[in-house]
N, C-alpha and C positions, 0 to 999 in steps of 0.2 A: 569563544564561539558565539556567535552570534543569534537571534531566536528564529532564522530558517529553520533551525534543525528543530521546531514547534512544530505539531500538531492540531493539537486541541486545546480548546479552553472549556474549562472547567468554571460554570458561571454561576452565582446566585442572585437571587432576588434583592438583596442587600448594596451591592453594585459591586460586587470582589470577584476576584479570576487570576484563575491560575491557568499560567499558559504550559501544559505538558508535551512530549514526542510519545507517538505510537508503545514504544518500549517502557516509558517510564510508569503509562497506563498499566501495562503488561503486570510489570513488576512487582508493582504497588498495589496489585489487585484492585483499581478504582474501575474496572469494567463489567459494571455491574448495574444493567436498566431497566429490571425485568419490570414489566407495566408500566414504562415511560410510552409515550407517543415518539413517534420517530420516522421520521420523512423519507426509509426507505421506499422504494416504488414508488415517488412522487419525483425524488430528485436524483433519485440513482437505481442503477440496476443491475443485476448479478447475471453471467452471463456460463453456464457450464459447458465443459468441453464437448457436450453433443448438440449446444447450443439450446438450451433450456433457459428458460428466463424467470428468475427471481426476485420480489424485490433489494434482497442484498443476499453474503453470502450466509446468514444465516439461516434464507430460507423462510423466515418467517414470513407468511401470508400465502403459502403453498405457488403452485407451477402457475405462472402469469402467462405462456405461448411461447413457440422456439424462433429463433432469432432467423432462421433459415426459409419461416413459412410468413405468408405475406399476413399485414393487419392484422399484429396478436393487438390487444386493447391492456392499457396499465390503469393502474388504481389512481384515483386521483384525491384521496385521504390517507393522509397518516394512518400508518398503522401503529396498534399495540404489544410493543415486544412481551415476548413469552421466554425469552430465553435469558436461565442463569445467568451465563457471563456470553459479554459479546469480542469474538476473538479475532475478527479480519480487521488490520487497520484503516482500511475505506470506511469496512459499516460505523467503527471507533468513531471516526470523523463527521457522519451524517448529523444534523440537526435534531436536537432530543430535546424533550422535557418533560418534566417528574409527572405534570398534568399540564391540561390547554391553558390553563390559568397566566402559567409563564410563557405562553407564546409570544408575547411581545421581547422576551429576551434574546431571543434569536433572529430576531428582524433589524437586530442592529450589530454596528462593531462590536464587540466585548469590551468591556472597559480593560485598560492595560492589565498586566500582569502584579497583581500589588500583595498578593500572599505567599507564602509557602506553602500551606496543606490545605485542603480544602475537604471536608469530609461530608457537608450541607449545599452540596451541586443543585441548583433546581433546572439548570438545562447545560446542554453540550452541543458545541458549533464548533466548527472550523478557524483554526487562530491566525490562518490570515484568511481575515474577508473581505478584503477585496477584491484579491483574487479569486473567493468564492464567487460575489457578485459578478464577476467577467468571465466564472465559467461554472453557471449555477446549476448543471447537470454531470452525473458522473456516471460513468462505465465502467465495470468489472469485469473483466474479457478474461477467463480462460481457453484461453488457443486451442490446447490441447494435452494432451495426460504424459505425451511425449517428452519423455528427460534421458540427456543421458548421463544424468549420477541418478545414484538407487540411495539414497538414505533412508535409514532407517526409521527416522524419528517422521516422513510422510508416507501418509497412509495410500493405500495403492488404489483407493478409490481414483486418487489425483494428481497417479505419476507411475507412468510405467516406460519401459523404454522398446516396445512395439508396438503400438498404432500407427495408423497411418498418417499424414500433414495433411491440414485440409488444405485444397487447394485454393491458388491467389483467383477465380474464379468466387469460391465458396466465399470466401474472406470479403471480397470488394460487393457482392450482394447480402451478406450481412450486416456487412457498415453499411448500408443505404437503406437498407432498413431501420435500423436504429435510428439513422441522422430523420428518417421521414415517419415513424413513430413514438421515439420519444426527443430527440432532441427539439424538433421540431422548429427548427429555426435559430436554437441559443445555441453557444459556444458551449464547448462539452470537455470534460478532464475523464480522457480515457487508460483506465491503471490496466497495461496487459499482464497477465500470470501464466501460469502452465499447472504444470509440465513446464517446458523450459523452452517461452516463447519464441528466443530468438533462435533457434536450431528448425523454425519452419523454415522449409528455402524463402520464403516470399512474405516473410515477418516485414525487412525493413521495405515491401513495397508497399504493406499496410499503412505503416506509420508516414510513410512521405506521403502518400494520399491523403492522411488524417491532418499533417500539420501543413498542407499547403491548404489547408481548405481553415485554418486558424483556431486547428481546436489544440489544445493542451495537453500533452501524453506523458506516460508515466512509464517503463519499461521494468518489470522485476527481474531480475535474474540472476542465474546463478556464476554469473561472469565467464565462462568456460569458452568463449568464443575468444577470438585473436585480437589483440591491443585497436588493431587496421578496423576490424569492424565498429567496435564500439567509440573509434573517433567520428565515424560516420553516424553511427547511434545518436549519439548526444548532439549531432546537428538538428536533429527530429525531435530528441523525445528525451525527460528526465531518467536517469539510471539509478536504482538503487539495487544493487548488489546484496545478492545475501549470499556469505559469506559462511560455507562448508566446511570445516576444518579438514575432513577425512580426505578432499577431494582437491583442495583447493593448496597451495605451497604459499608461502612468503612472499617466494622471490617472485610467482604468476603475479599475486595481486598485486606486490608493487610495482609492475610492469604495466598491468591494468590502470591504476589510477594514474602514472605518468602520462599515459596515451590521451586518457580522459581532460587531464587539467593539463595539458598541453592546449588541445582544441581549444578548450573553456577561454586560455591565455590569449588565444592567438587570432581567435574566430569569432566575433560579437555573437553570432546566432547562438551562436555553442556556449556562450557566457550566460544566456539568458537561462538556460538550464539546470535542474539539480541534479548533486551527484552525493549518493550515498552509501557508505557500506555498512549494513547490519552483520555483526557475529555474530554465528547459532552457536552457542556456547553447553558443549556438553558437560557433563559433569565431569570433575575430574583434566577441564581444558581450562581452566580459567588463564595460568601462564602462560599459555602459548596465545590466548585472545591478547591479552595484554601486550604481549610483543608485537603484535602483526599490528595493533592501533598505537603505539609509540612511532613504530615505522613508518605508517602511514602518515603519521602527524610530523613526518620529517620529509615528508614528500614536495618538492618547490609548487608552491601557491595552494597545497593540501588547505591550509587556514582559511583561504579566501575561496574557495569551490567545492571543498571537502566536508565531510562530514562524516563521523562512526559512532556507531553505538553498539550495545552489547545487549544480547537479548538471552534470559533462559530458556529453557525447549520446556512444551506442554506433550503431554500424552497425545497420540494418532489416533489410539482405538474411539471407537463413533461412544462407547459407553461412560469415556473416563474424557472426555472433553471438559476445558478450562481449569486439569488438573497438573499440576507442573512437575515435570517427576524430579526424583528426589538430589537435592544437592546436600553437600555437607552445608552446616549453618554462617562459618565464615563465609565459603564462597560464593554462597548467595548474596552476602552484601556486598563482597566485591562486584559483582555483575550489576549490583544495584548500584552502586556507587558510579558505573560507567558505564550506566544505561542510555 
């Protein structure tokens, strides 16, 4: 596999770096910044379902203005995380450092990937930057609270399956807000979430508004839409699939990722995109992850457009955050092992 399927680097003052994926952060318990400096609300923003503005999803530096009402104004310094573990893979990937001392670390590429472990991080940046540099602002867009699977492992602050969709109205004057308050001009990497974006009727007239205008998207989901849709998808916007067990069959996703690297195969546009699937891996599922990612990985051009990983579940409740609930101890390294 090649190091698309990276995220992060993990950098120090020394010139070493480890380049990790989202999961493997997860896993390894290396998410952990409390009193680092960190360029949320400077280069990225959190956006919730009633449209509240954050500097990330954590929240930290309180309510910034709602993306629906005109001229909220953003921070224009770094803030200092407060928070034990940092758990959205966006905020994961924002620009960090231990103190301002190492800010020149993040003003540049990362030197290559040259260790295995790294436990003396003095900052955290994006592990490909140059596509950072080409789209040096990022969006966290929850749509809406709107799913329709109920798992149990999310919390119903951020998933229910009656609200209403906001309208392609609502949606097309909150993106011009955004583009005319903070993007301001740069090219922007917009990651939508839910609830389960793409079940708004007028999700994909968002996304072809966002990528004719040349910004970079990113689409979460929980794949439950039709093969037909998501070939269309992926002419717009990267997919990365999270991947259900309760909800989700074998035979759906392998159908899913056919439709997908078919396009990728067939369509330049649709090549230029990612395509991912994470397993939420419950206790007690390890086997059954393991087959659905052999499968996949037997899927024609799976190698060259695909990517899976295995993720553990963390606790929902707002009191036991960044605590992972309990697996047996073999099975945890297996999920680590094919993270």
């Amino acid at each position: 596999m090649s190091d698309s399927f990276k995220s992060i680097s993990l950098v120090n003052a020394e010139g070493k770096s480890l380049g990790l994926s989202n999961e493997e952060v997860l896993s390894l318990r290396l998410n952990q910044w409390k009193g680092w400096k960190c360029s949320a609300g400077v280069e990225n923003i959190f956006i919730t379902a009633d449209g509240n503005i954050y500097s990330a999803t954590c929240r930290v530096g309180g309510w910034l203005g709602n993306v629906y009402d005109q001229g909220f104004k953003l921070p224009e310094k770094w803030l200092t995380c407060t928070k034990e573990w940092c758990m959205c893979g966006q905020d994961m990937q924002l620009r960090k450092v231990r103190e301002e001392s190492f800010l020149p670390l993040v003003h540049q590429e990362p030197p290559a990937a040259n260790v295995n472990k790294m436990e003396d991080a003095d900052a955290v940046m994006p592990f490909h930057f140059k596509s950072f540099q080409e789209f040096p602002k990022f969006v966290t867009w929850d749509l809406g609270r709107r799913c329709n699977f109920s798992c149990n492992y999310c919390n119903e602050s951020i998933s229910n399956n009656y609200e209403a969709h906001k309208s392609w109205g609502s949606l097309k004057h909150a993106a011009e807000n955004i583009l005319k308050s903070f993007v301001k001009g740069d090219k922007a990497r917009w990651i939508f979430t839910g609830g389960e974006p793409t079940i708004n009727p007028d999700f994909m007239k968002l996304v072809s508004y966002l990528s004719e205008g040349g910004h970079n998207l990113h689409t979460q989901t929980n794949g439950s839409r039709s093969p037909e849709y998501h070939r269309e998808l992926i002419r717009h916007s990267s997919i990365g699939v999270s991947l259900h067990l309760k909800f989700m069959s074998e035979e759906k996703v392998l159908r899913l990722a056919e439709a997908i690297i078919d396009e990728q195969v067939n369509h330049k546009k649709a090549s230029q995109y990612w395509f991912g699937v994470r397993v939420m891996v419950p206790p007690g599922h390890f086997d059954k992850a393991l087959s659905i990612k052999k499968a996949l990985q037997k899927v024609k051009g799976f190698d060259e457009f695909g990517h899976i990983f295995m993720s553990p579940l963390y606790a929902n409740e707002l009191d036991r955050v960044g605590q992972m609930v309990k697996y047996d101890e073999k099975e945890y390294e297996q999920i680590i092992e094919n993270a």
